[in-house]
mmCIF file of the N, C-alpha and C atoms, coordinates in Angstrom:
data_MODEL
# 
_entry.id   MODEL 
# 
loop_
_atom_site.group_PDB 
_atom_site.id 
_atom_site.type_symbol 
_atom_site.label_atom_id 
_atom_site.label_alt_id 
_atom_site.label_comp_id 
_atom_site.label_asym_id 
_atom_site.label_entity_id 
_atom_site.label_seq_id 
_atom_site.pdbx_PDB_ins_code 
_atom_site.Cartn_x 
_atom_site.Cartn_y 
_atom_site.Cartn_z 
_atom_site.occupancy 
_atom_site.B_iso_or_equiv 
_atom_site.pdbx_formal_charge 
_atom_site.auth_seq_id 
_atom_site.auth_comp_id 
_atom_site.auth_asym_id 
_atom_site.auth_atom_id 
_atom_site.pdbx_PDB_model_num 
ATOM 1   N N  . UNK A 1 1  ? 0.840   -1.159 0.000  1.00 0.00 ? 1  UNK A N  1 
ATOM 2   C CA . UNK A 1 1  ? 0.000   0.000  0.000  1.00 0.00 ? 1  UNK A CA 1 
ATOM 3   C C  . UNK A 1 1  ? 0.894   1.234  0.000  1.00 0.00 ? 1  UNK A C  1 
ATOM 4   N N  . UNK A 1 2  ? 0.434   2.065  -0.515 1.00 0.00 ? 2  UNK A N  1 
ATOM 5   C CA . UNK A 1 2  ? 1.110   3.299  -1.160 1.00 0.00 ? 2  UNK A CA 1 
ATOM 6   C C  . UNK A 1 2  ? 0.785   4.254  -0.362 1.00 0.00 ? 2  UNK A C  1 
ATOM 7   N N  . UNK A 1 3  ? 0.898   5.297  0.613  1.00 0.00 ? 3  UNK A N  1 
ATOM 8   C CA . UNK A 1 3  ? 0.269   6.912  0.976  1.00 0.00 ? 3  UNK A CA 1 
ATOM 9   C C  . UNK A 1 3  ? 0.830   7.638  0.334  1.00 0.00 ? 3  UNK A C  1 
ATOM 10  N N  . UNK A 1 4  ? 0.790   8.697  0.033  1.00 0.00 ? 4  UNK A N  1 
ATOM 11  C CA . UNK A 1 4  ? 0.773   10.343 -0.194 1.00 0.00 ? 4  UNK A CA 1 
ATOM 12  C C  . UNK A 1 4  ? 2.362   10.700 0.102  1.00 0.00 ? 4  UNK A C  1 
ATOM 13  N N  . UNK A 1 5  ? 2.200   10.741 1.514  1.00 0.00 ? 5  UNK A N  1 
ATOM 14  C CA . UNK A 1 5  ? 3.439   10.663 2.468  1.00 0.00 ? 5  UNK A CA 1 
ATOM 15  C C  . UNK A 1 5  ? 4.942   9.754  2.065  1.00 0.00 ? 5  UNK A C  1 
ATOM 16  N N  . UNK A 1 6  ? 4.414   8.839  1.096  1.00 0.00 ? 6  UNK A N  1 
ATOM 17  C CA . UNK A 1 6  ? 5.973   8.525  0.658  1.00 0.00 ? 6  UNK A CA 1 
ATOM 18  C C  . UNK A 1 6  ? 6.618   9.082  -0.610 1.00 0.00 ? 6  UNK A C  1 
ATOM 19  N N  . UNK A 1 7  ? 5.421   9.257  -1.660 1.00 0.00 ? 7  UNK A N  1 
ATOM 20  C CA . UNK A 1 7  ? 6.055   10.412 -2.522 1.00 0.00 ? 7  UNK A CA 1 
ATOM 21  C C  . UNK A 1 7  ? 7.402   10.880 -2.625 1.00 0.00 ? 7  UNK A C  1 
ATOM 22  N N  . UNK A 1 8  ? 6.675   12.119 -1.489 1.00 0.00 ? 8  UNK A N  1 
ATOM 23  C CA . UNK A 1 8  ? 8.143   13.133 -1.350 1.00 0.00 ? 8  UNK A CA 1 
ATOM 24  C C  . UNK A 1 8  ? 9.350   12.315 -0.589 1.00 0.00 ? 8  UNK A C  1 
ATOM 25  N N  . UNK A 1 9  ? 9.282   11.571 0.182  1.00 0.00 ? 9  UNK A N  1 
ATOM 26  C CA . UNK A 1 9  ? 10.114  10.598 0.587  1.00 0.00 ? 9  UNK A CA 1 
ATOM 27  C C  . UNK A 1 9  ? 11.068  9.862  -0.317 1.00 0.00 ? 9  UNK A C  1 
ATOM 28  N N  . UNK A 1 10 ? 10.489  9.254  -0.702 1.00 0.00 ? 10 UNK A N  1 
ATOM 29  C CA . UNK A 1 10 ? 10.919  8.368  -2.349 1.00 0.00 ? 10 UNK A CA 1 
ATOM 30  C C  . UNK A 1 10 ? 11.468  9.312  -3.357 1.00 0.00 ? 10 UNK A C  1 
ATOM 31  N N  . UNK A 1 11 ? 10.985  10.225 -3.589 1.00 0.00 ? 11 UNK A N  1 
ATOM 32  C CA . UNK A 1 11 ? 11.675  11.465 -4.531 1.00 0.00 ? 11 UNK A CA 1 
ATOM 33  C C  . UNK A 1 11 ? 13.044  12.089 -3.969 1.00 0.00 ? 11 UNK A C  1 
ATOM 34  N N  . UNK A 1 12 ? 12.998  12.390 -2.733 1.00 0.00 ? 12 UNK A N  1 
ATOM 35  C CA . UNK A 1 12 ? 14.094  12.566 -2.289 1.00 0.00 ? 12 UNK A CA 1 
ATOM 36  C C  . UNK A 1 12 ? 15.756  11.802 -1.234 1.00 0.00 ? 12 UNK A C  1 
ATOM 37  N N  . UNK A 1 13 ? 14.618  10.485 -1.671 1.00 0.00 ? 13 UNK A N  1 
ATOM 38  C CA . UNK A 1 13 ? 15.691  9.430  -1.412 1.00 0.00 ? 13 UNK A CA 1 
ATOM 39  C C  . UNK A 1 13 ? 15.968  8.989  -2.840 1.00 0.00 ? 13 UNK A C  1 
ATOM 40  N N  . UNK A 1 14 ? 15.248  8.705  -3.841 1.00 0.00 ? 14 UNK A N  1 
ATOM 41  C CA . UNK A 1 14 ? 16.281  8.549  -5.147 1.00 0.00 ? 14 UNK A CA 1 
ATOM 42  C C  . UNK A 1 14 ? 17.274  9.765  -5.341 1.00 0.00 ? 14 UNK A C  1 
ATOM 43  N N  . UNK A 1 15 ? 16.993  11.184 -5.092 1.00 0.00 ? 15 UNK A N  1 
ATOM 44  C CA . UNK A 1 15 ? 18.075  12.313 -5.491 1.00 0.00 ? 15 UNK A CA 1 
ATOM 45  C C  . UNK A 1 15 ? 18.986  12.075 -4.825 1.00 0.00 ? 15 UNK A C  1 
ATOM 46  N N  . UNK A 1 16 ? 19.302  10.958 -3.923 1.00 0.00 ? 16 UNK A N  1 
ATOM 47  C CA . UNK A 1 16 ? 20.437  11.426 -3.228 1.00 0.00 ? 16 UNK A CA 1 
ATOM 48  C C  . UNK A 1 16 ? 20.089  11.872 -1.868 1.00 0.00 ? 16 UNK A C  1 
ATOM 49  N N  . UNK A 1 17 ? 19.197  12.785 -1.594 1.00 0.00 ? 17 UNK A N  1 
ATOM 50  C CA . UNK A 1 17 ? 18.843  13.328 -0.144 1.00 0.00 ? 17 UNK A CA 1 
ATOM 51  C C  . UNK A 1 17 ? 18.776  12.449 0.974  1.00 0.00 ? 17 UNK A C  1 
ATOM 52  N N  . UNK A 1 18 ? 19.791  13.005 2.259  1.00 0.00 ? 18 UNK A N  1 
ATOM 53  C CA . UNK A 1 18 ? 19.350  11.596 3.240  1.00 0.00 ? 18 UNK A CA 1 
ATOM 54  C C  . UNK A 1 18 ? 18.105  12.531 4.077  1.00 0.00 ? 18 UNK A C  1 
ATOM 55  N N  . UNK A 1 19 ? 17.190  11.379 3.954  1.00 0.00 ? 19 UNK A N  1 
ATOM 56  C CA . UNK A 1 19 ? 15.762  11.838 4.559  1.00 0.00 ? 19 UNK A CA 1 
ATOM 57  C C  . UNK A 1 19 ? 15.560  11.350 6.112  1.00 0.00 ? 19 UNK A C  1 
ATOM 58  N N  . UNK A 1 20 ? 15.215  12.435 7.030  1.00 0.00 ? 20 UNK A N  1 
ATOM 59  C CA . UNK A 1 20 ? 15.180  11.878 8.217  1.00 0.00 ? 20 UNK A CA 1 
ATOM 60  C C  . UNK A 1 20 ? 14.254  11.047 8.696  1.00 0.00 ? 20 UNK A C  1 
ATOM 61  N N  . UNK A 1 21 ? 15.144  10.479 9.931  1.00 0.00 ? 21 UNK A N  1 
ATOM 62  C CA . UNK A 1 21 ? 14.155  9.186  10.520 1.00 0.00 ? 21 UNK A CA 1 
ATOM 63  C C  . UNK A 1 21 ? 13.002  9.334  10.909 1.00 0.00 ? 21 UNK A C  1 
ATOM 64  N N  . UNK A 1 22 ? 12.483  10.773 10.953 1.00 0.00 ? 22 UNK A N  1 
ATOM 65  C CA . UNK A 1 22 ? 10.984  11.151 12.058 1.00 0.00 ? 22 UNK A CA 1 
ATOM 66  C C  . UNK A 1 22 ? 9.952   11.547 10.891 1.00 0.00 ? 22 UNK A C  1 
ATOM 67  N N  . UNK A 1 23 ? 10.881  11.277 9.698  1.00 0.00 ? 23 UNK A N  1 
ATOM 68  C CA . UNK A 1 23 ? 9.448   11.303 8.579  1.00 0.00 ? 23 UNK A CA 1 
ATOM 69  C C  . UNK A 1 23 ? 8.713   9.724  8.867  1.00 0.00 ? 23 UNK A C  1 
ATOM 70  N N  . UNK A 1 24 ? 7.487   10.110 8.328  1.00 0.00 ? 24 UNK A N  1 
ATOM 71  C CA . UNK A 1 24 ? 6.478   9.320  8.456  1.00 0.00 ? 24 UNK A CA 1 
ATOM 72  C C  . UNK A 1 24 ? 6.291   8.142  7.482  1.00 0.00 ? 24 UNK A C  1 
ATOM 73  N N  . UNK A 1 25 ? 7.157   9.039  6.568  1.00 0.00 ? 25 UNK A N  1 
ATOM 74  C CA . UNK A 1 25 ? 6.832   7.959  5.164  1.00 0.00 ? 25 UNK A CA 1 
ATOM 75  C C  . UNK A 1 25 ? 7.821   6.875  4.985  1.00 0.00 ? 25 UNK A C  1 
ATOM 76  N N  . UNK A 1 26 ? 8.154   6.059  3.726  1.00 0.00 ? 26 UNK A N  1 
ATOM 77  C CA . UNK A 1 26 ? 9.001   5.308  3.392  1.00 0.00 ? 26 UNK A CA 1 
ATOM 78  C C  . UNK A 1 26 ? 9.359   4.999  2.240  1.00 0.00 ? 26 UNK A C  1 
ATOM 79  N N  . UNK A 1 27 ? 10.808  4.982  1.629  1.00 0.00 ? 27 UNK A N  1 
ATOM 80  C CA . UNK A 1 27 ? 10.927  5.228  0.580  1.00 0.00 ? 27 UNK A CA 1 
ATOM 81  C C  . UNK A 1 27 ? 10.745  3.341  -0.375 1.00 0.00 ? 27 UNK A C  1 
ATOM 82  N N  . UNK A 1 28 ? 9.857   4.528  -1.800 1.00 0.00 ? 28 UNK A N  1 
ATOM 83  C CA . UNK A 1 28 ? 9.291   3.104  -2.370 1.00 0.00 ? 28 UNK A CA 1 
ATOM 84  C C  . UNK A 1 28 ? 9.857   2.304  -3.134 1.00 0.00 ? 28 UNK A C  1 
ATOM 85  N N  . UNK A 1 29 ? 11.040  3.036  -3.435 1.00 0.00 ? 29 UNK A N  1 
ATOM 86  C CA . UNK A 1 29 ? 12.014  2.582  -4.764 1.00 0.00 ? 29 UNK A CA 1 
ATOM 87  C C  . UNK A 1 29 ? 12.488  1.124  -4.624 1.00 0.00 ? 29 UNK A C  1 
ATOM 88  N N  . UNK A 1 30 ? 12.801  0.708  -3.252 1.00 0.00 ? 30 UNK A N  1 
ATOM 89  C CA . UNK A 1 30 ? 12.725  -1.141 -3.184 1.00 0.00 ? 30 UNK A CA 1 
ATOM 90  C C  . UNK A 1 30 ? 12.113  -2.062 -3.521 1.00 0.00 ? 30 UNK A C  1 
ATOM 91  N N  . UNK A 1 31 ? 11.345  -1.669 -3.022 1.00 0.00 ? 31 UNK A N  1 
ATOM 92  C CA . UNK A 1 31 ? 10.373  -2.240 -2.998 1.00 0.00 ? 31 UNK A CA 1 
ATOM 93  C C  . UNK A 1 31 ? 9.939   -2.482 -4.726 1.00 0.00 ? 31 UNK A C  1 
ATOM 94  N N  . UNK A 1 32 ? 9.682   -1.206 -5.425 1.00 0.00 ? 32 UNK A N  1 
ATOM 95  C CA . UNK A 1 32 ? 9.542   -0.976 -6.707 1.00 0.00 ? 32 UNK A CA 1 
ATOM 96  C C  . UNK A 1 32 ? 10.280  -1.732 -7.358 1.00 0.00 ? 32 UNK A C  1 
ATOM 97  N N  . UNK A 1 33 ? 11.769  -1.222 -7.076 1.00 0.00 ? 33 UNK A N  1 
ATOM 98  C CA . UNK A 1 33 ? 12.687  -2.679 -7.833 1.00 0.00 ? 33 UNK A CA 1 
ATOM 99  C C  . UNK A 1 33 ? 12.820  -4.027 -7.908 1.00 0.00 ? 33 UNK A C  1 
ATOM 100 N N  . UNK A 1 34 ? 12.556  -4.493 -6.808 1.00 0.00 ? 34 UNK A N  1 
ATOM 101 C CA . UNK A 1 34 ? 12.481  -5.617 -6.209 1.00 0.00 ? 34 UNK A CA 1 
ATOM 102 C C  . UNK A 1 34 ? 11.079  -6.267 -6.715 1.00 0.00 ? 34 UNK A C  1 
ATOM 103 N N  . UNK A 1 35 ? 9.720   -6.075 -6.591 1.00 0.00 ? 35 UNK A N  1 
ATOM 104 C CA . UNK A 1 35 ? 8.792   -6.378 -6.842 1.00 0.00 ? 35 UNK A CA 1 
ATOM 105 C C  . UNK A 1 35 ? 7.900   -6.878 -5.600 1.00 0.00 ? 35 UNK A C  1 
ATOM 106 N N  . UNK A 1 36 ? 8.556   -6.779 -4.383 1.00 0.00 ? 36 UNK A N  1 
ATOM 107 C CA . UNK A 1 36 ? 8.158   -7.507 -3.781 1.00 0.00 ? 36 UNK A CA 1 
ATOM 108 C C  . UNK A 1 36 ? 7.048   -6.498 -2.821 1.00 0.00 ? 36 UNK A C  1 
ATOM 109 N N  . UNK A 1 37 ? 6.501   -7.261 -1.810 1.00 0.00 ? 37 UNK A N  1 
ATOM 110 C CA . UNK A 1 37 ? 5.248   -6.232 -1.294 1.00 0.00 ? 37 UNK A CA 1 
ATOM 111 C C  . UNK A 1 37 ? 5.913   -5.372 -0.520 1.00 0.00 ? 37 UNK A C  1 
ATOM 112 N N  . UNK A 1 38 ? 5.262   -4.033 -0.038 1.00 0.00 ? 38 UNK A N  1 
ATOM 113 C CA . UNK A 1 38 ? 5.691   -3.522 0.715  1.00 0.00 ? 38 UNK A CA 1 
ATOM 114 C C  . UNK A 1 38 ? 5.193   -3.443 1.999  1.00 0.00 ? 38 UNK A C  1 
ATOM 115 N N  . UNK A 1 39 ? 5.871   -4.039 2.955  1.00 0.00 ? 39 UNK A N  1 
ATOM 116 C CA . UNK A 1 39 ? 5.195   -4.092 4.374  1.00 0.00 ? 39 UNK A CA 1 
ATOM 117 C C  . UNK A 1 39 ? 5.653   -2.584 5.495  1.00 0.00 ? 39 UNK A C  1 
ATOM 118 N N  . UNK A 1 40 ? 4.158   -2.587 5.839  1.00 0.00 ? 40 UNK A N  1 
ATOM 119 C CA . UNK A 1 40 ? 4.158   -1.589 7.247  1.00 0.00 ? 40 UNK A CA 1 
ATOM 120 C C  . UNK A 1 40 ? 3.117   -1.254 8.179  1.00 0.00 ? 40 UNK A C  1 
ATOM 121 N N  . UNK A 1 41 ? 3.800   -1.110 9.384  1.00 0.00 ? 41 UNK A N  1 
ATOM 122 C CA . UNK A 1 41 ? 3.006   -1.493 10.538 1.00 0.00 ? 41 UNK A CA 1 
ATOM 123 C C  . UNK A 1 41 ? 2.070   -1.016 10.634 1.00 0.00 ? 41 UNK A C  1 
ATOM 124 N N  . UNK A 1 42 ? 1.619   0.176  10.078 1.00 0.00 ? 42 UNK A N  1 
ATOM 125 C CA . UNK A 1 42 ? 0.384   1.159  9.862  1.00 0.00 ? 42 UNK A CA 1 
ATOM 126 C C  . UNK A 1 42 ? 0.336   1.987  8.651  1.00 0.00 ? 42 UNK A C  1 
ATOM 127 N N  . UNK A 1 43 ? -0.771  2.732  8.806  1.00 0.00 ? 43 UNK A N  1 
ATOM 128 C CA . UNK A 1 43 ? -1.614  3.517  7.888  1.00 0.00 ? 43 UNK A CA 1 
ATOM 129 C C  . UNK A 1 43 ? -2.172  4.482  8.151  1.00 0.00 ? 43 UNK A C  1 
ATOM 130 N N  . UNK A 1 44 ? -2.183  5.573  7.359  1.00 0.00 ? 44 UNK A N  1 
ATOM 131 C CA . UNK A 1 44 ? -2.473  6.887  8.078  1.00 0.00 ? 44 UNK A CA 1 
ATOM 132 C C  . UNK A 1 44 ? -3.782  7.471  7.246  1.00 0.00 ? 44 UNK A C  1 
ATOM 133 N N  . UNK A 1 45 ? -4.950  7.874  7.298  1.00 0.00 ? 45 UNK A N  1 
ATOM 134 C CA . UNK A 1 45 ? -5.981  8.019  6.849  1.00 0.00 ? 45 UNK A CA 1 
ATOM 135 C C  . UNK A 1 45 ? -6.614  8.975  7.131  1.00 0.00 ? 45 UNK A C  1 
ATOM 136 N N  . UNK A 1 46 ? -8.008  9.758  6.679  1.00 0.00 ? 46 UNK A N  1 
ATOM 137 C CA . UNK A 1 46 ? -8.540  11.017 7.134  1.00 0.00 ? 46 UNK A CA 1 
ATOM 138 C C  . UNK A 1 46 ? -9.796  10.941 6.210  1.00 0.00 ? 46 UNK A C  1 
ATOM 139 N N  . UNK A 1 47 ? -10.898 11.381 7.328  1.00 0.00 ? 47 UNK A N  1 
ATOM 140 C CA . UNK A 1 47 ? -12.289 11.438 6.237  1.00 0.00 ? 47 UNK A CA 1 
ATOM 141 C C  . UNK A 1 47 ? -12.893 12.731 7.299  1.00 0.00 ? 47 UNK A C  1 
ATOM 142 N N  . UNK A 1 48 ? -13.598 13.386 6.561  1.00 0.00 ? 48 UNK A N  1 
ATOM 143 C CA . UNK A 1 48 ? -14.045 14.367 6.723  1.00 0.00 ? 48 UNK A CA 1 
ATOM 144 C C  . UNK A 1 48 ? -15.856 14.600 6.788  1.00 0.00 ? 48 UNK A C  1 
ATOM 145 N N  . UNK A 1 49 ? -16.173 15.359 7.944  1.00 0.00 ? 49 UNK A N  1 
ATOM 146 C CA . UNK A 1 49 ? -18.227 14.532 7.162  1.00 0.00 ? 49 UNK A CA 1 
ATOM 147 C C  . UNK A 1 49 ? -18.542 15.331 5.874  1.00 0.00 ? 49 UNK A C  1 
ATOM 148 N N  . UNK A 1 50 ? -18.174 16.301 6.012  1.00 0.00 ? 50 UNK A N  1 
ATOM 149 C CA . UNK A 1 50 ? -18.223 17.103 5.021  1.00 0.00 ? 50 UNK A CA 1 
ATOM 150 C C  . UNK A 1 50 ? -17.866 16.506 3.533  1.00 0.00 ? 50 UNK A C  1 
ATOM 151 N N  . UNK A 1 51 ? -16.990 15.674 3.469  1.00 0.00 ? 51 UNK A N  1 
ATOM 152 C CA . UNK A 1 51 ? -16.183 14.630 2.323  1.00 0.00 ? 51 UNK A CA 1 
ATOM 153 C C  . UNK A 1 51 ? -17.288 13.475 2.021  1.00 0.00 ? 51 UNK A C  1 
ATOM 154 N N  . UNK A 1 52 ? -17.865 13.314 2.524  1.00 0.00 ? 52 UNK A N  1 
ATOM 155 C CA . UNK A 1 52 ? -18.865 11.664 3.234  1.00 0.00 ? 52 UNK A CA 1 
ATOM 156 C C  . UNK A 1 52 ? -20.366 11.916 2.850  1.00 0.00 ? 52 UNK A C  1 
ATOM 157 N N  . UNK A 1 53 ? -20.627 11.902 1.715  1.00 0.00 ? 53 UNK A N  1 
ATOM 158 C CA . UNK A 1 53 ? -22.431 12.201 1.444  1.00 0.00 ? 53 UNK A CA 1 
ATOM 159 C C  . UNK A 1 53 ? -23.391 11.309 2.753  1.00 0.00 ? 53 UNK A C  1 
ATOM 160 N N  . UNK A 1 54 ? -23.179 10.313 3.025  1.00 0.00 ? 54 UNK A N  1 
ATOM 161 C CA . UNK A 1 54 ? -23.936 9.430  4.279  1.00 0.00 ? 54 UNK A CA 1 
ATOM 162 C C  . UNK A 1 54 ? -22.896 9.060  5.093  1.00 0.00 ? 54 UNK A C  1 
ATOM 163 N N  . UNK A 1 55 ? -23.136 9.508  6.349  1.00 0.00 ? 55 UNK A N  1 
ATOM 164 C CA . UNK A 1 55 ? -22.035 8.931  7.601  1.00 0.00 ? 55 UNK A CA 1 
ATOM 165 C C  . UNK A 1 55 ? -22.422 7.634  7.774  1.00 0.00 ? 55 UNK A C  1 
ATOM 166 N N  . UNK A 1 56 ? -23.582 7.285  7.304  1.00 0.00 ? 56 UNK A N  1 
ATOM 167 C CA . UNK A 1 56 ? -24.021 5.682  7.740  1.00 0.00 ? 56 UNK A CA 1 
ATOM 168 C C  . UNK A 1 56 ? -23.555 4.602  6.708  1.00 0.00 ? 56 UNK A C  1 
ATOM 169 N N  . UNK A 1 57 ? -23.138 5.144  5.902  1.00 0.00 ? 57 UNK A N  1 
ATOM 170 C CA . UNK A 1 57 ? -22.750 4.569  4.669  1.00 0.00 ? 57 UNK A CA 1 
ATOM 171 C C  . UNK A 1 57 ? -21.621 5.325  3.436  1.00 0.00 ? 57 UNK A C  1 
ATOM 172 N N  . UNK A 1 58 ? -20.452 5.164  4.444  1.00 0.00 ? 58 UNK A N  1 
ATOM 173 C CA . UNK A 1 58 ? -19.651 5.924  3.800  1.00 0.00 ? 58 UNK A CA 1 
ATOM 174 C C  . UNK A 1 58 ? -19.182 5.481  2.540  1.00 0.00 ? 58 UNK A C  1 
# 
């Protein structure tokens, strides 16, 4: 599974940039190369009611 949050991560771990440890994300390019899945311990998510036509049935 992919977030948002690794993007810029992954973009700036292929340039070369060393990206710090207290980012959230993880870089995807291994994974990418490799083929293999990418595992992690969580997931970060956000819904809004306003976003959500039925809260009962999102």
């Amino acid at each position: 599974m992919c977030m948002s949050i690794d993007i810029s991560y992954t973009i700036l771990a292929t340039a070369g940039v060393e990206v710090p440890n207290i980012w959230p994300g993880i870089n995807l390019l291994p994974g990418i190369e490799s083929g293999k899945k990418i595992r992690r311990d969580m997931i970060f998510g956000e819904a809004r009611a306003r976003d959500i036509a039925n809260l009962h049935k999102p």
